[in-house]
N, C-alpha and C positions, 0 to 999 in steps of 0.2 A: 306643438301642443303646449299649451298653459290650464298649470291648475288655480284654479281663484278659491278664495277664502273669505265669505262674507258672515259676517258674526254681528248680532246683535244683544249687547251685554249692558244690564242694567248695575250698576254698582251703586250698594248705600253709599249714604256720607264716608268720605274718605278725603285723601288725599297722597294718592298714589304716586303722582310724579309733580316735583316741586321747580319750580324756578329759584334763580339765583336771590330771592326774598324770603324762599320758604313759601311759595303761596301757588297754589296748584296751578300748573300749566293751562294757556287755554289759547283762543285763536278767534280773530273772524272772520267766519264763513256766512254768503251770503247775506252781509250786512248786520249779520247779531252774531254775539258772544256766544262762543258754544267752551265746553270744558275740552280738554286734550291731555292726553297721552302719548309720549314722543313716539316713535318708532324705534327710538336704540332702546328706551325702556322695557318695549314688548319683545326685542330681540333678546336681550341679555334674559330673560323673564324666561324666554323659552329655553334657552340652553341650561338655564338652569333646574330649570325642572323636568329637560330631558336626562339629564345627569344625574338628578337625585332619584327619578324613578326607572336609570337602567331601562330607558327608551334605546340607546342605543351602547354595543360596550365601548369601553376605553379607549380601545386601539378609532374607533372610528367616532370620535370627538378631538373637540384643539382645546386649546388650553389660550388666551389673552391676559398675556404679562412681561412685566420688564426684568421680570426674575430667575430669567433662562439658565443664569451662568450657577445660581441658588441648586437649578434645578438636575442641569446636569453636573455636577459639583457630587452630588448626591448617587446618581445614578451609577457613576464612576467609581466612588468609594465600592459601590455595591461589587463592582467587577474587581473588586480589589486593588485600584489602583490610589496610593496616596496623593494629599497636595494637588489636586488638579489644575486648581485656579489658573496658574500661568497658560496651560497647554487649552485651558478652556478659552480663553481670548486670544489667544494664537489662531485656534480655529474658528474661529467667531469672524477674526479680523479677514482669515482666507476668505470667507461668505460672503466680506461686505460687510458687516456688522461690525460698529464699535462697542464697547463698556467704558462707563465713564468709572470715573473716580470713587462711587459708590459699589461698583461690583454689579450694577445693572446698566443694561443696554437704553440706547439714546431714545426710545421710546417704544411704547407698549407694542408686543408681538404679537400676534395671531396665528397660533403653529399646531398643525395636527400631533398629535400625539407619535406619529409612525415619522416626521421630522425630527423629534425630539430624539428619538432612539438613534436615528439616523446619523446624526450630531454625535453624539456617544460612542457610536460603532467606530466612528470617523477617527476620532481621538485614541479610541481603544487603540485602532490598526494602526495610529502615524504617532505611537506613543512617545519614540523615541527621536524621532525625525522633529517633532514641535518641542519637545525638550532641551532641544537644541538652540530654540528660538526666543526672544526677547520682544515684550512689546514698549515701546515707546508711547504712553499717550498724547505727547503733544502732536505725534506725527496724524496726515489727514487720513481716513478714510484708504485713497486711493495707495497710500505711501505703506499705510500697514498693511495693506492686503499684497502692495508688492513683494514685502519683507517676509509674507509669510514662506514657507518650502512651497514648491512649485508642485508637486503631488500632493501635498493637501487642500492648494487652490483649487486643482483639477481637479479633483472627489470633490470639493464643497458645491461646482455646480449645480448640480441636478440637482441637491439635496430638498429645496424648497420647491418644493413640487405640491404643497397642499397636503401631503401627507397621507389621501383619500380619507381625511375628517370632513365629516358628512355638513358640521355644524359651519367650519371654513369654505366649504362647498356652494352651502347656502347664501350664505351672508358675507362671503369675499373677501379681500384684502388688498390697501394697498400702501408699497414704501415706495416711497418716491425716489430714493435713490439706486432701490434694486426690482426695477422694473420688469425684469426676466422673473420675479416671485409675487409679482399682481396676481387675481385672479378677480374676473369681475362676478358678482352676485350674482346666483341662479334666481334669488328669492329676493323681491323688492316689496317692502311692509311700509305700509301708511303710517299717518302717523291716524290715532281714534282724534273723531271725532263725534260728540253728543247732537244728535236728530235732532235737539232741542232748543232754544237759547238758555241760558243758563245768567246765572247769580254770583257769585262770594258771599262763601256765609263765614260767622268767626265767631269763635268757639272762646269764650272769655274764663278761664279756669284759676283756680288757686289750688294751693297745695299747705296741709298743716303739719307742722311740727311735730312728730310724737311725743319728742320729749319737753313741750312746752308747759308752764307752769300756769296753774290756775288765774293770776293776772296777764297771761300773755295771751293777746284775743288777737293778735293781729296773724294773717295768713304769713307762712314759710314763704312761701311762693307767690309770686302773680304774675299772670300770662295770655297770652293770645294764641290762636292758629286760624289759619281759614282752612277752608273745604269746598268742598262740593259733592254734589249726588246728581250724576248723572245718565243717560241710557245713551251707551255708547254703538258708533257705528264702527267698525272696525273691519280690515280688506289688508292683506296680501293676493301675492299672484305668483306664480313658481314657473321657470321656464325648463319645461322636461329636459330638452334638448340638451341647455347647460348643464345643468344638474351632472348629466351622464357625463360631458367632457369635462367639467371639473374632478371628477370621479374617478377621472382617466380610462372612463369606458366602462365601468363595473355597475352592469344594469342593475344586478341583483339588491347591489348596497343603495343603489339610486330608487329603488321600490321600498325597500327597508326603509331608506331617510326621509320616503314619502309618508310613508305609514308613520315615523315617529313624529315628524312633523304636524299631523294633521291632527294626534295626540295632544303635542307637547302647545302648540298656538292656540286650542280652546281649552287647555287648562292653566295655563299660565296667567297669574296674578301680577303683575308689580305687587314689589315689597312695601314700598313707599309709606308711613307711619300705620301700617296695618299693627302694632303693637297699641295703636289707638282709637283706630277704628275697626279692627278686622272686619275688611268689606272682601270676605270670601263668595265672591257672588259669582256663580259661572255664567255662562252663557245663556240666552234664552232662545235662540236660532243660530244655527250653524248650518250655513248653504256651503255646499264643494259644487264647484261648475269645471267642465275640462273644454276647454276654450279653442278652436279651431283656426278662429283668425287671429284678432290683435285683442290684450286684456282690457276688459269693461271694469273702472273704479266706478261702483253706482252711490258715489256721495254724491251726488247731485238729486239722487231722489227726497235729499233732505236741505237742499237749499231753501226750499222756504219751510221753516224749520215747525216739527212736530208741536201740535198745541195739546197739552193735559187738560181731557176730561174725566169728569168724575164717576163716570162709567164705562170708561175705558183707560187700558194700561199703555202707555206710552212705548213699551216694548213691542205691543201686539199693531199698535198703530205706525210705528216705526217698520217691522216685517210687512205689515199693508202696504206701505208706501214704494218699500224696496222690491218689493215684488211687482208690481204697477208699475217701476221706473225700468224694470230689469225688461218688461214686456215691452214697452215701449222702445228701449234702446235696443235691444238684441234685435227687432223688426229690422232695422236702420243698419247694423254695423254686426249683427250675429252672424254666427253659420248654422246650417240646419243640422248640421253634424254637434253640436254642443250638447252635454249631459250635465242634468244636475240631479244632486241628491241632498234633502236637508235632514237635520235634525231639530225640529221644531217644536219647542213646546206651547208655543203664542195659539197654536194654531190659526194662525193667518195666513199662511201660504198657502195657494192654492195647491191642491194634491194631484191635482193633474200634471203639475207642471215640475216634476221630480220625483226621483226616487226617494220611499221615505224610510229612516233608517229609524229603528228603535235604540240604539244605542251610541257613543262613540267609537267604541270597538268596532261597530258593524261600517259606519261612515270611513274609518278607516279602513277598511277591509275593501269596501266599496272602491276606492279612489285608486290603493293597487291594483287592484282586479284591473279596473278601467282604462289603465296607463300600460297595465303588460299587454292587453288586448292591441290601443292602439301601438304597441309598438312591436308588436307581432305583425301588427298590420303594413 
């Protein structure tokens, strides 16, 4: 069972996610310039705004950072214990994990929250056993984890286990050196891209002096940006199945993560110079499909890319299009068992062909319903 996410979002001028120029991302598809939006942009985008608005609690989100040892340093203190630092790369080193010379680890972590405790507890119990112990940094990897006490190598195993953070569940992780703490994505997110072909536009600005003197005419500042505005096609696709073994089997939290999910992907903005353009623009179509066979990406209904008329919205002719493309391929490669429900404002979707939800709340509501059934089933 797969759930699909196809979102049609029109965005003002903006410029949301930048390349390494400063100039907004884009791509060609099907021979013309369309605008783009990464896929790690729209992931970070969701976590974040699951988190701000207590989509899901604490314990059941991860944290992505190189500041582990900051973290439980802190956490430690709180148990009353002084001075950590040593005994915190002591066990760090049992894990598999180095800290360099900075007091942060060799590169960014992706740890549930319930690892992070984990880590702590570990330290709490072997407080006196790692105190004992000495880290050399010039030694490798393999050498300080030999070095560490041999009962807190054995406890460090299990410990990365994902944590059952709904957010690391989703979106995965991997370190190449500790393989045994991979976990591959339940949730695979496109990168957007615009129905349309598209432009660069550039924004030629100045800035004045306040405190400039009656002869001083010339601008503080002078400057550029570019942009763009455009109606984005936007698709994830969730594999139930994983979801739940990532989970470690916790259907309940796997229903929960579906519902804040379906939340947090059609409210999520990139931040991207929105202090400039604040392109606060939701969604204008939100399809959920639960998918029987294998997932349909229907950016191909916009290969030959949307043309603006001037009596019609590019969003509503964009949903026409995805809908026409969605009939046509699901004939080919659907099951007859697939459900959809949208939330459409374009009204272009035909109303036969889904269940129509008056809210986001409801669309979420929908999609649990949908997944406890088939998995009752």
């Amino acid at each position: 069972m797969f759930v699909e996410y196809h979102l049609i979002q029109n965005f003002a001028p903006s410029n949301l996610n930048r390349d390494d120029t400063g100039a907004p991302k884009d791509a060609v598809f099907g021979g013309y310039r369309r605008a783009r939006v990464s896929s790690q942009c729209f992931k970070r985008s969701v976590r974040l705004l699951a988190a701000e608005q207590n989509l899901l609690g604490p314990q059941s989100r991860g944290i992505r950072t190189k500041k582990l040892v900051e973290i439980l340093e802190d956490r430690l203190r709180a148990m009353n214990r002084p001075e950590p630092a040593l005994r915190i790369k002591v066990a760090l080193a049992a894990a598999g994990l180095k800290v360099d010379e900075h007091g942060e680890t060799q590169y960014l972590l992706f740890l549930g929250k319930g690892e992070i405790d984990a880590f702590a507890k570990l330290i709490d119990t072997h407080w006196d056993e790692l105190g004992s112990s000495t880290v050399d940094e010039k030694k490798t990897k393999k050498e300080a984890k030999a070095a560490a006490p041999e009962a807190v190598v054995q406890s460090a195993k299990g410990l990365l286990d994902g944590g059952k953070a709904v957010d690391v569940a989703l979106f995965g992780r991997m370190l190449a050196d500790l393989p045994r703490a991979n976990l591959d994505a339940a949730c695979q997110v496109a990168h957007a891209i615009s129905t349309h072909r598209v432009e660069r536009e550039f924004d030629y600005f100045t800035a004045v002096d306040d405190m400039a003197k009656g002869d001083d005419t010339g601008a503080g500042m002078i400057g550029q940006l570019e942009f763009t505005s455009a109606t984005f096609y936007r698709y994830a696709v969730m594999d139930v199945a994983k979801l739940i073994e990532n989970l470690q089997g916790d259907r309940e939290l796997a229903l929960s993560g579906l519902g804040a999910f379906t939340e947090a992907f059609s409210r999520a903005i990139p931040s991207g110079k929105q202090n400039t353009f604040a392109a606060h623009n939701p969604p204008s179509f939100i399809g959920v499909v639960l998918r029987r066979g294998s997932p349909l990406n229907l950016a191909n209904a916009f290969e030959k890319p949307v043309i603006a008329y001037h009596d019609q919205t590019l969003t509503a002719q964009s949903v026409a299009a995805l809908a026409q493309h969605e009939q046509k391929t699901a004939t080919v490669f659907g099951d007859s068992r697939d459900a959809w429900a949208v939330l459409d404002l374009t009204g272009a979707w035909p109303s036969e062909q889904a269940h129509q939800a008056a809210r986001l709340d409801d669309l979420s509501k929908w999609v649990k319903a949908q997944v406890s059934a088939g998995l009752g089933a």
